[in-house]
Chimera marker file (.cmm) of the C-alpha trace (Angstrom):
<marker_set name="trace">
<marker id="1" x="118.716" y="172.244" z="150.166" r="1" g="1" b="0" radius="0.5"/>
<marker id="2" x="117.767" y="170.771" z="146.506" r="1" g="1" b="0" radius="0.5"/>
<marker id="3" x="119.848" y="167.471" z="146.036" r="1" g="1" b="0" radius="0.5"/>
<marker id="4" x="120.274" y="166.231" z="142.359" r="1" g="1" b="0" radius="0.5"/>
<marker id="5" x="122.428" y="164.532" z="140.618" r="1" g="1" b="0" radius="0.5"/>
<marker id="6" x="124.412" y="165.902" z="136.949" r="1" g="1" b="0" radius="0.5"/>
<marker id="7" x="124.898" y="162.797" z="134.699" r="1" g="1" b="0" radius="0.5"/>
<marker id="8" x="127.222" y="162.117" z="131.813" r="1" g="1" b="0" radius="0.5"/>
<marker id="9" x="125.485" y="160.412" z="129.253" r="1" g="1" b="0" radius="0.5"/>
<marker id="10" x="127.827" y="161.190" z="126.597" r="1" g="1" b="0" radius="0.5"/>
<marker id="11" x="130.098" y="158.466" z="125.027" r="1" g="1" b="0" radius="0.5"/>
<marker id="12" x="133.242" y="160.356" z="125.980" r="1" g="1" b="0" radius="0.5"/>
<marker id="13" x="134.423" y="161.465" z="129.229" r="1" g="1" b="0" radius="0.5"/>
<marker id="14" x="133.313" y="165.375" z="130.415" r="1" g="1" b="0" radius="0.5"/>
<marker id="15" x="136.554" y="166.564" z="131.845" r="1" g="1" b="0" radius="0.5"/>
<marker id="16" x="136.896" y="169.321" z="133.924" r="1" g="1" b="0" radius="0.5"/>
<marker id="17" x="132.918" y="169.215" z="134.100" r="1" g="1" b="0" radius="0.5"/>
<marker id="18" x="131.030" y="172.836" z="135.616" r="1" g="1" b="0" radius="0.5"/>
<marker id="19" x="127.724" y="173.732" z="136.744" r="1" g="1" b="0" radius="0.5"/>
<marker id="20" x="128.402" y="176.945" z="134.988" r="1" g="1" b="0" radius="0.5"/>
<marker id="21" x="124.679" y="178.296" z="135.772" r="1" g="1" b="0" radius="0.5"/>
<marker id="22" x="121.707" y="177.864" z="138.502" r="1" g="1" b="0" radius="0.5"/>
<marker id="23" x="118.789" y="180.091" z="137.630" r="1" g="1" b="0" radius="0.5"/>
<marker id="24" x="115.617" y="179.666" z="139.431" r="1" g="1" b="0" radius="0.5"/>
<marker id="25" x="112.547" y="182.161" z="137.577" r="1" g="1" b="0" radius="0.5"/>
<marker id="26" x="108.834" y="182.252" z="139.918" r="1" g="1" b="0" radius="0.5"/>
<marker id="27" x="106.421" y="180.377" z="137.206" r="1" g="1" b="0" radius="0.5"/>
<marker id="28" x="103.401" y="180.655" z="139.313" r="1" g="1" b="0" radius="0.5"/>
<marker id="29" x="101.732" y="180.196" z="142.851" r="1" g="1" b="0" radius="0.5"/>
<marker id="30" x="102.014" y="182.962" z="145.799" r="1" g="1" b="0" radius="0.5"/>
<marker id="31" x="104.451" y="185.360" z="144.496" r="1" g="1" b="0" radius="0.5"/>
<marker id="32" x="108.019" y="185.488" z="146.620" r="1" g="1" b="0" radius="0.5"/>
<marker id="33" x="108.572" y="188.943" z="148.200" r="1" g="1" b="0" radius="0.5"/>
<marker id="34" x="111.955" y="188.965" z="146.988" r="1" g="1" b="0" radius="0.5"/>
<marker id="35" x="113.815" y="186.189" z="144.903" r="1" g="1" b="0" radius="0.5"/>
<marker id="36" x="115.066" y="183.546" z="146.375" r="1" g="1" b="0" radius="0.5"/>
<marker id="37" x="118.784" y="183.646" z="147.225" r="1" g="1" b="0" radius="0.5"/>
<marker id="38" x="120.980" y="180.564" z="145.578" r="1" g="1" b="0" radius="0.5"/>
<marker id="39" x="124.248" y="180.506" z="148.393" r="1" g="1" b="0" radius="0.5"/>
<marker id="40" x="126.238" y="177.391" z="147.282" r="1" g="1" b="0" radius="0.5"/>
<marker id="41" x="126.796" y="174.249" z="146.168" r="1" g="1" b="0" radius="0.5"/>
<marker id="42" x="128.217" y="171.145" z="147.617" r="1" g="1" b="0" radius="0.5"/>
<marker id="43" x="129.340" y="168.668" z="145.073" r="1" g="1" b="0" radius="0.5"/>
<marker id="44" x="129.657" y="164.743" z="146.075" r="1" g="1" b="0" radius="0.5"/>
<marker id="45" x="129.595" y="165.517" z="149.796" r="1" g="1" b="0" radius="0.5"/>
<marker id="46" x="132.511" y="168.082" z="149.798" r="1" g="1" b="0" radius="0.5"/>
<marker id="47" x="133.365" y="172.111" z="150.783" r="1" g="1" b="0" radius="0.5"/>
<marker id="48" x="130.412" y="174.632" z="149.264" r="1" g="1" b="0" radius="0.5"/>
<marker id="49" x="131.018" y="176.285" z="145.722" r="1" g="1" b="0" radius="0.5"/>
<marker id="50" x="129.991" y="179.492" z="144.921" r="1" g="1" b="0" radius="0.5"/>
<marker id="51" x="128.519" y="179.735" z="141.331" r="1" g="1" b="0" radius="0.5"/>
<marker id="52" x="128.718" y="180.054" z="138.680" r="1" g="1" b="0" radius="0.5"/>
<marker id="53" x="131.223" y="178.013" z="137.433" r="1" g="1" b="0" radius="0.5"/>
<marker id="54" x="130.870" y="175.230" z="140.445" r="1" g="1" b="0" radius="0.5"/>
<marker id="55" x="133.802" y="172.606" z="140.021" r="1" g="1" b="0" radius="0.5"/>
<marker id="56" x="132.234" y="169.235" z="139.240" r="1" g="1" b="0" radius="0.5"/>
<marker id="57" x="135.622" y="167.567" z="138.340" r="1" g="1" b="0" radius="0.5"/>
<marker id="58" x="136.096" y="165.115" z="135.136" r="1" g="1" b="0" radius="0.5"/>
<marker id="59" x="132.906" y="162.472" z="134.444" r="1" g="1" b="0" radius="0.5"/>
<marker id="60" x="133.627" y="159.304" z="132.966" r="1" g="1" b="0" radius="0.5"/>
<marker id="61" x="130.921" y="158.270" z="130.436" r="1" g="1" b="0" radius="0.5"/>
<marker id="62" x="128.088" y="156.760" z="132.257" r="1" g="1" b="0" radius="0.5"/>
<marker id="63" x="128.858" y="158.243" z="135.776" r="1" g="1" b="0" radius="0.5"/>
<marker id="64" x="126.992" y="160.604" z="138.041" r="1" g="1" b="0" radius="0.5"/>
<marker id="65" x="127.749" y="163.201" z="140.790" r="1" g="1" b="0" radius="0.5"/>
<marker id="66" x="125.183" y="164.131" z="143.394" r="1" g="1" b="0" radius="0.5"/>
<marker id="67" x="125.278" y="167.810" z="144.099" r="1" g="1" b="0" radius="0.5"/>
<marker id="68" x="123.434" y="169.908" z="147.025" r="1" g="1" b="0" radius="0.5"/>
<marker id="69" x="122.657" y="173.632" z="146.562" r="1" g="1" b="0" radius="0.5"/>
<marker id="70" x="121.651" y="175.488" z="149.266" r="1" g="1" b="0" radius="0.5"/>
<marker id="71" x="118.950" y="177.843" z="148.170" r="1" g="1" b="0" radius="0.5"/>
<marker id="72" x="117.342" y="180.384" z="151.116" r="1" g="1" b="0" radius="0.5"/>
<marker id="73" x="112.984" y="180.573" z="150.230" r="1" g="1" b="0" radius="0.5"/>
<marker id="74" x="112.297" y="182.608" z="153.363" r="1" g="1" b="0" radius="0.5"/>
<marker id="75" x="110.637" y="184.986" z="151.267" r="1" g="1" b="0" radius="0.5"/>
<marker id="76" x="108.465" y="182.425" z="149.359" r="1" g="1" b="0" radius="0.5"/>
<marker id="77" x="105.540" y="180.380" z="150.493" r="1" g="1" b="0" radius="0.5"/>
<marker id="78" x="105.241" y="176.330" z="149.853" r="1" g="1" b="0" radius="0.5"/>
<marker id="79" x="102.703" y="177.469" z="147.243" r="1" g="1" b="0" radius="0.5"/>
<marker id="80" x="105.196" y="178.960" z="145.116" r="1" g="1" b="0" radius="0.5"/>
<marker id="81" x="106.636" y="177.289" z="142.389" r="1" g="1" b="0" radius="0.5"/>
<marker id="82" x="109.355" y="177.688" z="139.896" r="1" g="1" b="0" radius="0.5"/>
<marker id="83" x="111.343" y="176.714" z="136.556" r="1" g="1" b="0" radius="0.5"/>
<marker id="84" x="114.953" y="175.815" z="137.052" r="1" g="1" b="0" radius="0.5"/>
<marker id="85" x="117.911" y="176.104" z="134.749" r="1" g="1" b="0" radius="0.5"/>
<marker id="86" x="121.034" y="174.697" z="135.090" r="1" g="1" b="0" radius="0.5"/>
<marker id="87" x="123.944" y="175.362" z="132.797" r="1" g="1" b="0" radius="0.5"/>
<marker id="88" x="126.500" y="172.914" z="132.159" r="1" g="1" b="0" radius="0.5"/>
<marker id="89" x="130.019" y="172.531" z="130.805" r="1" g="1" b="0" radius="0.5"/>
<marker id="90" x="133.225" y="170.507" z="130.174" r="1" g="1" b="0" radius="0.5"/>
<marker id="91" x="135.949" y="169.835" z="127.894" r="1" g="1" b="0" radius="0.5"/>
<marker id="92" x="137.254" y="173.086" z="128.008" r="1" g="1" b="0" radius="0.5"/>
<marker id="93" x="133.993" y="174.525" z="126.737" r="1" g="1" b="0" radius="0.5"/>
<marker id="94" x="133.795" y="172.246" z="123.939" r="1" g="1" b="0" radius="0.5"/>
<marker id="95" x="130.417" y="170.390" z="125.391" r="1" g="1" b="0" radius="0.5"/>
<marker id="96" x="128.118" y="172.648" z="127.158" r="1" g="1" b="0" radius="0.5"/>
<marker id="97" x="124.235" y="171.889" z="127.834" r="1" g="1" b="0" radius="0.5"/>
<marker id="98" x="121.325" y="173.350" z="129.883" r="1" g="1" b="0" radius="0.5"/>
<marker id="99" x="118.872" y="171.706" z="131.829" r="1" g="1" b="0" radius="0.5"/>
<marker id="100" x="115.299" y="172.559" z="132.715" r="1" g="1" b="0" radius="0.5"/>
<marker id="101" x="113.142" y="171.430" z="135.372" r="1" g="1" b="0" radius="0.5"/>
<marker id="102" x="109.594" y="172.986" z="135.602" r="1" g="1" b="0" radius="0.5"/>
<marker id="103" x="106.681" y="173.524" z="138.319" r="1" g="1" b="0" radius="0.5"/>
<marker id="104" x="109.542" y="172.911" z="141.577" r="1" g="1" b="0" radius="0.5"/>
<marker id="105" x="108.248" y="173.987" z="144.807" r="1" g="1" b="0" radius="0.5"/>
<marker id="106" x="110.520" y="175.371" z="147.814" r="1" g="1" b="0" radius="0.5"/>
<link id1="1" id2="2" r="1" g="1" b="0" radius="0.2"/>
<link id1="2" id2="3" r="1" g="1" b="0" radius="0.2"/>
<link id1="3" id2="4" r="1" g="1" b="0" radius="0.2"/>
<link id1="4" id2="5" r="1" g="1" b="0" radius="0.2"/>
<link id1="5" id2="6" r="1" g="1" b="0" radius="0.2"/>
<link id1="6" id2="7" r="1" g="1" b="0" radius="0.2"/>
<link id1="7" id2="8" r="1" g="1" b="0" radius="0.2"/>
<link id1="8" id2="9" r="1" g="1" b="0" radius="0.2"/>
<link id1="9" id2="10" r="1" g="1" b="0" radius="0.2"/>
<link id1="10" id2="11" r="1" g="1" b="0" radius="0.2"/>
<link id1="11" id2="12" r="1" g="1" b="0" radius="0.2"/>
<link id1="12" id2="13" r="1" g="1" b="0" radius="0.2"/>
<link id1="13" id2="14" r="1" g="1" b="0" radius="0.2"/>
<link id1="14" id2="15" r="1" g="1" b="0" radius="0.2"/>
<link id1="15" id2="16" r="1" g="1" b="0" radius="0.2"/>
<link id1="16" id2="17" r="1" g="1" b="0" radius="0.2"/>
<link id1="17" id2="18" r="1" g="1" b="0" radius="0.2"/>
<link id1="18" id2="19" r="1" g="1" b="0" radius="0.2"/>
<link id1="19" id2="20" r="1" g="1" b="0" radius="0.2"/>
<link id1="20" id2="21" r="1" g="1" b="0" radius="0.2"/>
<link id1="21" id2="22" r="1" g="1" b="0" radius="0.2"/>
<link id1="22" id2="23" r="1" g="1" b="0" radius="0.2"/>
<link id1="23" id2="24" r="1" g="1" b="0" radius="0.2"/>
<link id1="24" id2="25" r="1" g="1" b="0" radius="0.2"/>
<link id1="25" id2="26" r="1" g="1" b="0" radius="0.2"/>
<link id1="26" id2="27" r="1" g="1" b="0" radius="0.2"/>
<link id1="27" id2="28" r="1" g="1" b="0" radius="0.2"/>
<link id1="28" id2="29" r="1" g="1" b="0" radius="0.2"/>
<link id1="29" id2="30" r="1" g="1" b="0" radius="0.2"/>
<link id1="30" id2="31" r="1" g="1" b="0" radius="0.2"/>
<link id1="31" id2="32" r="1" g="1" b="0" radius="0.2"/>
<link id1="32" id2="33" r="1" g="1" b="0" radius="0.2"/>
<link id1="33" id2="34" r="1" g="1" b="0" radius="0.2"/>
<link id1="34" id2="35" r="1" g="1" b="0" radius="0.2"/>
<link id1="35" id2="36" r="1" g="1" b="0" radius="0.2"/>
<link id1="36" id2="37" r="1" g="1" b="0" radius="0.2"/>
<link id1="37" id2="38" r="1" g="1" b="0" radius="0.2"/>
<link id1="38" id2="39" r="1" g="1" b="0" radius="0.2"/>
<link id1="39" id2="40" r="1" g="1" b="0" radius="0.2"/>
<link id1="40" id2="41" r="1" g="1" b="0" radius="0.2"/>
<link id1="41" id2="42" r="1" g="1" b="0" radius="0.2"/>
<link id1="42" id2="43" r="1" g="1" b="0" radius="0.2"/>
<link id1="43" id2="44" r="1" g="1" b="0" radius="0.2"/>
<link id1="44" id2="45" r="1" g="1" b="0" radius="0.2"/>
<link id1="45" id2="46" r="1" g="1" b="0" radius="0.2"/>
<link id1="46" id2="47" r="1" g="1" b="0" radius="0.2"/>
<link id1="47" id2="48" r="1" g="1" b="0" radius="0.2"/>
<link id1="48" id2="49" r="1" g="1" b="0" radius="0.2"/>
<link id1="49" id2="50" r="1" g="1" b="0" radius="0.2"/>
<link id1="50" id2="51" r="1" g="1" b="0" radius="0.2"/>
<link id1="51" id2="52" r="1" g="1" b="0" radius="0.2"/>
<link id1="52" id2="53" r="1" g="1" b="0" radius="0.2"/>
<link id1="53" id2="54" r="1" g="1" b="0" radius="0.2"/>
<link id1="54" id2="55" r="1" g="1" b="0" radius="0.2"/>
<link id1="55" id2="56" r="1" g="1" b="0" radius="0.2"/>
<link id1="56" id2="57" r="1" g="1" b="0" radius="0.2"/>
<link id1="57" id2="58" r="1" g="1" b="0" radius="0.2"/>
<link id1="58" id2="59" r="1" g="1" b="0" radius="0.2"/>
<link id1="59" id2="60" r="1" g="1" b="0" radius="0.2"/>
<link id1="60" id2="61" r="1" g="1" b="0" radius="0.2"/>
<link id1="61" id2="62" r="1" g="1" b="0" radius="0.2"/>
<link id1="62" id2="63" r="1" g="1" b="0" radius="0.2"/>
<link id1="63" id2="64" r="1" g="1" b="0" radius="0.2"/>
<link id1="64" id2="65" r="1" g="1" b="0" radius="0.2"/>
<link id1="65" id2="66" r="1" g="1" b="0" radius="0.2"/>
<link id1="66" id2="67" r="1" g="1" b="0" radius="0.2"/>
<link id1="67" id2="68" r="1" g="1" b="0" radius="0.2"/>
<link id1="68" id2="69" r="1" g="1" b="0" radius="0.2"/>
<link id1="69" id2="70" r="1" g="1" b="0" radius="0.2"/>
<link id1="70" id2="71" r="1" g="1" b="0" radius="0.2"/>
<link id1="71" id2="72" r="1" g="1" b="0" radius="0.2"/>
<link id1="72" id2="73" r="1" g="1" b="0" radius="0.2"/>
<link id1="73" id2="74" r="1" g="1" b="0" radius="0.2"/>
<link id1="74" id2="75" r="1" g="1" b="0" radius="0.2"/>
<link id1="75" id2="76" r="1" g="1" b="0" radius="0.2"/>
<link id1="76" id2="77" r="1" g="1" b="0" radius="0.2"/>
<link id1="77" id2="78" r="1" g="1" b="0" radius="0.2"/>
<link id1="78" id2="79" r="1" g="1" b="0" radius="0.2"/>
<link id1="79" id2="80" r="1" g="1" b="0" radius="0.2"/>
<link id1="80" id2="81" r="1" g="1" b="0" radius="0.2"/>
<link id1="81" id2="82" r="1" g="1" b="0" radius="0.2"/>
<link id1="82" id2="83" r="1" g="1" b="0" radius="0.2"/>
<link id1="83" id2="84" r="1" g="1" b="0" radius="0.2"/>
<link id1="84" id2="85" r="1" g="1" b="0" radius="0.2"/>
<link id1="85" id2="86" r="1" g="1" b="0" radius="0.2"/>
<link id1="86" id2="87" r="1" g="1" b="0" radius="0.2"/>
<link id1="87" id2="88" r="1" g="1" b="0" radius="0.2"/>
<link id1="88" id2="89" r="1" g="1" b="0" radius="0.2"/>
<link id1="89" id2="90" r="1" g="1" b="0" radius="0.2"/>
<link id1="90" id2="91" r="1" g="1" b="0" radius="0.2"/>
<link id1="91" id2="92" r="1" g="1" b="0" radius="0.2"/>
<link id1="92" id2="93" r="1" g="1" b="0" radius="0.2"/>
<link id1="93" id2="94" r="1" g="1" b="0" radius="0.2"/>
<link id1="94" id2="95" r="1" g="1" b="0" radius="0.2"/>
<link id1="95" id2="96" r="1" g="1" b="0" radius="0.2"/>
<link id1="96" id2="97" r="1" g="1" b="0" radius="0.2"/>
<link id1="97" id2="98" r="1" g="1" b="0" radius="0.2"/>
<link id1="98" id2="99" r="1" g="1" b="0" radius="0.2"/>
<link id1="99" id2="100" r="1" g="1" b="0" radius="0.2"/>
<link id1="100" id2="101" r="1" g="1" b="0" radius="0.2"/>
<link id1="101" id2="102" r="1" g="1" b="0" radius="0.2"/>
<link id1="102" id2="103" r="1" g="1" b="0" radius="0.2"/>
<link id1="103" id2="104" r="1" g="1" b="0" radius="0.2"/>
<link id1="104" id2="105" r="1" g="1" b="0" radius="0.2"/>
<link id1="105" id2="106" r="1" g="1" b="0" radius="0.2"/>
</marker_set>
């Protein structure tokens, strides 16, 4: 389980916000036998999401959610290390953004 939390930073409010995207790509270390498999996502302690499109509700400015997704690396070693993207969106599609974190390890 990777924890993080998805921010509004924005002067207005993100309503209707969604993790729209959760791509994980291998960037280096002991090559996974298979990709690893992203189940679900729980958002401020509550039922799993599937994605894409995982419900984070509306943000006021300045707020935060935590979210958990469950991601299976059976296949991958703790050597292994990848680039994650997260898509964003709210408002209807109106604000959308993507976030990238690089060198994360299982």
């Amino acid at each position: 389980v990777w924890s993080f939390t998805v921010s509004n930073t924005g002067p207005g409010a993100a309503n209707t916000a969604l993790m729209s995207s959760f791509t994980l790509a291998q960037s280096g270390g002991t090559a996974c036998s298979s990709p690893p498999a992203v189940s679900s996502a729980s958002v401020n302690g509550g039922n799993a999401q599937s994605f894409p499109n995982v419900q984070l509700g509306n943000m006021a400015p300045a707020s935060s959610i935590p979210v958990n997704v469950t991601i299976d690396f059976s296949t991958c070693t703790s050597a292994s290390r990848f680039t994650l993207t997260i898509g964003l969106s709210a408002n209807a599609g109106a604000a959308t953004a993507s976030v990238q974190r690089f060198n994360q390890f299982p």
